[in-house]
N, C-alpha and C positions, 0 to 999 in steps of 0.2 A: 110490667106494670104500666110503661108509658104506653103501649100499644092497646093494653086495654080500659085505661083511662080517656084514650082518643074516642076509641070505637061507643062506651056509653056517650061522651058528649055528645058526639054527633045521632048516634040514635040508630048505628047502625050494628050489626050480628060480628061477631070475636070471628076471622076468618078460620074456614077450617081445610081447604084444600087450594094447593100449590101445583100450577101448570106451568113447567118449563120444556118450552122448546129450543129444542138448540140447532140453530142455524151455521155455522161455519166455526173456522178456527184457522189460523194463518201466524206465522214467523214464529213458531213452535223447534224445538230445538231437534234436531236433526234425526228423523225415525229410524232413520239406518236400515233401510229397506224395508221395513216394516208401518203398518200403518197407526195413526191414533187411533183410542175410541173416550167416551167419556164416562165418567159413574159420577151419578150424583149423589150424596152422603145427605142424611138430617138424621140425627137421635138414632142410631141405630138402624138406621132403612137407607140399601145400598141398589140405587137403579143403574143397569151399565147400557149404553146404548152398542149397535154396532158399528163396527169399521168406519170409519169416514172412507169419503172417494177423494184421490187430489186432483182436485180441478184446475190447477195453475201450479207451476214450475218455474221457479228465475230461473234465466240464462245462467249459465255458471255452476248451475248445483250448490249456488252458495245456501251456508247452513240459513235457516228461517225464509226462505225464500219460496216457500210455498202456502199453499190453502187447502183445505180440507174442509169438503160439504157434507152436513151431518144430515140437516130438516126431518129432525126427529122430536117425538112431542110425550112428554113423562107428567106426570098426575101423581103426588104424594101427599097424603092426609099429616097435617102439620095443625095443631092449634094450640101449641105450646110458645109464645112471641119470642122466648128466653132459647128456644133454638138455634142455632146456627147453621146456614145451608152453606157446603160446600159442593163446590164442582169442581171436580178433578178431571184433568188429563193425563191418559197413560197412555204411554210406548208399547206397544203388540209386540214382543220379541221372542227369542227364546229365554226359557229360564224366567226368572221373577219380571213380573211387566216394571217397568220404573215410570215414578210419576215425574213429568215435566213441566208441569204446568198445574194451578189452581186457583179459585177463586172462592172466596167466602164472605156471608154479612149476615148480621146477626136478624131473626126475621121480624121483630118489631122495626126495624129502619122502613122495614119494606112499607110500613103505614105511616111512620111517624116525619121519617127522613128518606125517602128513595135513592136519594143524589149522593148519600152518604155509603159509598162505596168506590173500588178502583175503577173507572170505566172514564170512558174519550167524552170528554163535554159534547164534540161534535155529532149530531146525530142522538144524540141523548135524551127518549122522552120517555114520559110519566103523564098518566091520566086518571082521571077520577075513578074508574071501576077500578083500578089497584093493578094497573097493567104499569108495567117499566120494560122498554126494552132500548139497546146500542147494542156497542161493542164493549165490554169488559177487558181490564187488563188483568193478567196472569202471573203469580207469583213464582217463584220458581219452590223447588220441596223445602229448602231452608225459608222459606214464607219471605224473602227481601222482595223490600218493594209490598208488602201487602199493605202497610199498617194507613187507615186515614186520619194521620195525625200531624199537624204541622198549625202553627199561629200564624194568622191571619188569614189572608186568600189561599184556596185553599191551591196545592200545585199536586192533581191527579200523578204527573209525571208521566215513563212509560213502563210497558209491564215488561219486565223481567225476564219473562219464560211468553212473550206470545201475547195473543187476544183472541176473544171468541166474543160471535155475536149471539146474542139470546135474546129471548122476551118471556118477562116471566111475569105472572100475575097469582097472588096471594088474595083469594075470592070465598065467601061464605058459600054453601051448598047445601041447598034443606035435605036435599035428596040423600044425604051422605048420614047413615044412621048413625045414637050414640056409639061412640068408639068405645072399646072393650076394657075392660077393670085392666090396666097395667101390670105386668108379673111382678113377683116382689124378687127384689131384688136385692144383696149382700153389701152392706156398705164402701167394701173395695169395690164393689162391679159401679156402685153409682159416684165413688170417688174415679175412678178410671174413665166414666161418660165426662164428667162434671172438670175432669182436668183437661181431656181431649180439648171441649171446647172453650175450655181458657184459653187454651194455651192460642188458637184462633183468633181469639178476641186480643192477645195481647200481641201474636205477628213475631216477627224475628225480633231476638232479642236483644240485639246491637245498636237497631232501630229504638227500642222501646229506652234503652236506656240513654239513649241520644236524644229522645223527648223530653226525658223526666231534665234531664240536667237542661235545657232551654226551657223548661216552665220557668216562667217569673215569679219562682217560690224561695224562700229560705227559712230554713227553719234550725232549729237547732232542741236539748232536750236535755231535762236532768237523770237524774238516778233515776232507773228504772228496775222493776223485779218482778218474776214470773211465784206465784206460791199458787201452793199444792193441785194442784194438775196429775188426774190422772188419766190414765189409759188403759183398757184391755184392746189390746191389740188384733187378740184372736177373734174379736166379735166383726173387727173387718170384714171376715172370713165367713163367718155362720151367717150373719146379717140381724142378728137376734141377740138375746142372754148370752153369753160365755157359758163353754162348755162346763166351767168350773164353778160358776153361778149355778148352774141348775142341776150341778149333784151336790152341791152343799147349800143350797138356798134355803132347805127345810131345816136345816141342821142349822143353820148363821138364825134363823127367824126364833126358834130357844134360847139365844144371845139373852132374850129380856128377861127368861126364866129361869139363868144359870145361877146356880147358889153357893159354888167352889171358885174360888180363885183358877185351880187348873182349867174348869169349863170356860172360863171370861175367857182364859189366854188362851185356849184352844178358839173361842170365835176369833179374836183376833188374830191369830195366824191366817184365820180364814180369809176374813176381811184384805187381809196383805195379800194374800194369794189370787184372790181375784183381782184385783187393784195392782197388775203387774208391775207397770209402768210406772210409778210416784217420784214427782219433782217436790220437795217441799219446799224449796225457796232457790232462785236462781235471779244473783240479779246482776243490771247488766252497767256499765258507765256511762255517764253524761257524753252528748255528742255535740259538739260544734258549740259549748255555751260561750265562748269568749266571741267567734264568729261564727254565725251563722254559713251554711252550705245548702248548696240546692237539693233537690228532692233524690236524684239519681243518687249524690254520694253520702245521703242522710242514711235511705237504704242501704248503702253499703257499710258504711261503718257500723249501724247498727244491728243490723239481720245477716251479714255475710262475716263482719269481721270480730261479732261479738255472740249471737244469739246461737249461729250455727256449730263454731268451737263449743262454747259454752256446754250445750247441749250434746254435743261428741264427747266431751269430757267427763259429765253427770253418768253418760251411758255405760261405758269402758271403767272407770275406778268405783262406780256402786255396785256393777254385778247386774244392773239393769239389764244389759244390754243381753247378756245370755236367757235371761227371762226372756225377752221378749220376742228372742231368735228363737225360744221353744215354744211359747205362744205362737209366732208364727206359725211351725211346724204345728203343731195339734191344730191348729186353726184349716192348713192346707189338709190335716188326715179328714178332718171331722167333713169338709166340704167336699171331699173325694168319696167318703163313706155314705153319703146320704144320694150322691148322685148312683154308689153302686144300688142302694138297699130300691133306689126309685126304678133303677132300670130293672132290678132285679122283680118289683112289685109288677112291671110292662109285662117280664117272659112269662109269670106265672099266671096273668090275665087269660095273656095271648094260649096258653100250655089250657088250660080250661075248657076254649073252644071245640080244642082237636080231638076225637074220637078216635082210637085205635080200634077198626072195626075187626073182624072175623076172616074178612075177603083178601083184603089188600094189604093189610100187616105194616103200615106205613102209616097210615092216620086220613082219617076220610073227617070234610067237615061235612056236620051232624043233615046241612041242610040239603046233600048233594043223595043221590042215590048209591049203593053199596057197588062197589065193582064188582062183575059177575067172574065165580067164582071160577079157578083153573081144576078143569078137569080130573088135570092130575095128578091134585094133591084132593086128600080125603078131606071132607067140611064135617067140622062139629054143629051138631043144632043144639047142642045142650048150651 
């Protein structure tokens, strides 16, 4: 919203494509004969560049003691602000490559705030067409060191896992046609994008909670309580109605017309049955009212030492919890069954084209000419 609140004031187009070049990388943690390379990440689109070359070696073989020249230049359509671009470093090894290094900012900064990211003040510039380029500091996989959070001036610090020099520029392009309707996607698949890049935005979480408790906050809270909350769990999974919704949805909608007691109570089983998950009243105790507590351990006392139990407990002695472990499962068949019935609709497509001709006894497509027949087997013309 702030990135495209800027863009109408000033009078200028929502940007829609993202150039990053990536120029070096140095005191990266030890390749062990092997080399880096990089992959850049946003929403789902993964670019990998190749090998770097090492151009520089300290005396010594001491670890970070080298450089790696990339000068390589990547192009990804982004006009979502609420994205997060990450840029990853990986170890070329055998076996799973491991990441050593990263770097990430969410991409409205990139209009609103450029400077708000890890990177060397030295050497640090930003210009009006939406270019930003330096050196960048690098977190390491546990994200230390990523977060830009600290009161007052701000202290970049150094990175962690390394630095890489970039320049990136976030630019509208008329020439780039409307992007394509979105696939729909299952409410786990867009809870699993939407935590990815939480969890980005929020960095290591030692740090985060080393922030919260130096905010100049206190707060404190009375009774509180959660009522009727529910859940189908399984629709995670479909991305739609619950399975169970829509073989008794026609059957639940005669609810207004039922004239027997047993029909009432048969909707209502219904109604429970899809409604797996029901909390009807969950509440939780006053936190800090005599003194007040900073933000870090408000959170804690409230959501780790009360909401979480709490919530473990409702699960485990109502019988919830076996619902919703079987919701799961039908939830995982019902996603597995639609991906077979789908691939299955592809072979029968595909099985369509193919002609079993006369000649070749194999399948000839319809468009090609018939293989000439072997001599010495007899041809039917009938």
């Amino acid at each position: 919203q702030g990135c495209s609140s800027c863009c109408k004031q000033s009078g200028k187009r929502m940007p829609n494509l993202l150039r990053v070049r990536i120029l070096a990388a140095r005191g990266l943690c030890k390749p062990g004969g092997s080399t880096p390379y990089v992959v850049i990440k946003a929403r789902g689109t993964h670019i990998a560049s190749t090998a770097g070359t090492l151009v520089y070696s300290a005396p010594g073989d001491r670890i970070g003691g080298e450089e790696w020249s990339f000068n390589q230049d990547f192009m990804l359509r982004i006009d979502d602000s609420s994205t997060v671009l990450q840029v990853c470093v990986y170890n070329d090894k055998w076996g799973p490559d491991k990441l050593i290094g990263q770097w990430f900012m969410t991409m409205k900064y990139m209009v609103t705030n450029p400077a708000y990211c890890k990177h060397r003040e030295k050497g640090f510039k930003t210009s009006a067409d939406g270019v930003m380029s330096g050196t960048f500091l690098l977190c390491d996989s546990a994200m230390r060191g990523s977060a830009m959070r600290t009161l007052g001036p701000e202290d970049l610090g150094e990175g962690y896992s390394g630095e890489i020099d970039m320049r990136l520029q976030w630019t509208f392009s008329p020439s780039l046609p409307p992007p394509l309707p979105a696939p729909e996607k299952s409410a786990i698949a867009q809870l699993t994008e939407n935590s990815g890049e939480t969890a980005l935005r929020m960095g290591n979480t030692l740090e985060l909670r080393e922030m919260l408790a130096r905010l100049p906050l206190r707060l404190s809270s009375g009774p509180v309580s959660i009522d009727e909350v529910s859940v189908s769990i399984k629709d995670l999974f479909t991305g739609s109605v619950g399975h169970i919704e829509n073989e008794l949805g026609s059957e639940a909608s005669l609810s207004t017309t039922a004239d027997t007691l047993d029909e009432l109570a048969y909707y209502e089983l219904i109604e429970e049955t899809a409604d797996v998950v029901h909390i009807k009243h969950l509440p939780l105790d006053p936190v800090s009212m005599d003194s007040p507590c900073d933000l870090n351990e408000f959170v804690e006392r409230l959501v780790l030492r009360q909401l979480v139990p709490n919530l473990t407990k409702v699960l485990f002695t109502s019988g919830l919890l076996a619902s919703a472990l079987m919701q799961v499962i039908q939830g995982e068949w019902l996603a597995m069954a639609h991906l077979f019935e789908t691939l299955g609709e592809d072979i029968a497509e595909d099985l369509k084209n193919v002609v079993t001709c006369e000649y070749c006894r194999t399948g000839c497509a319809p468009c090609r000419k018939p293989v000439p027949p072997d001599s010495s087997q007899p041809v039917s013309l009938g």
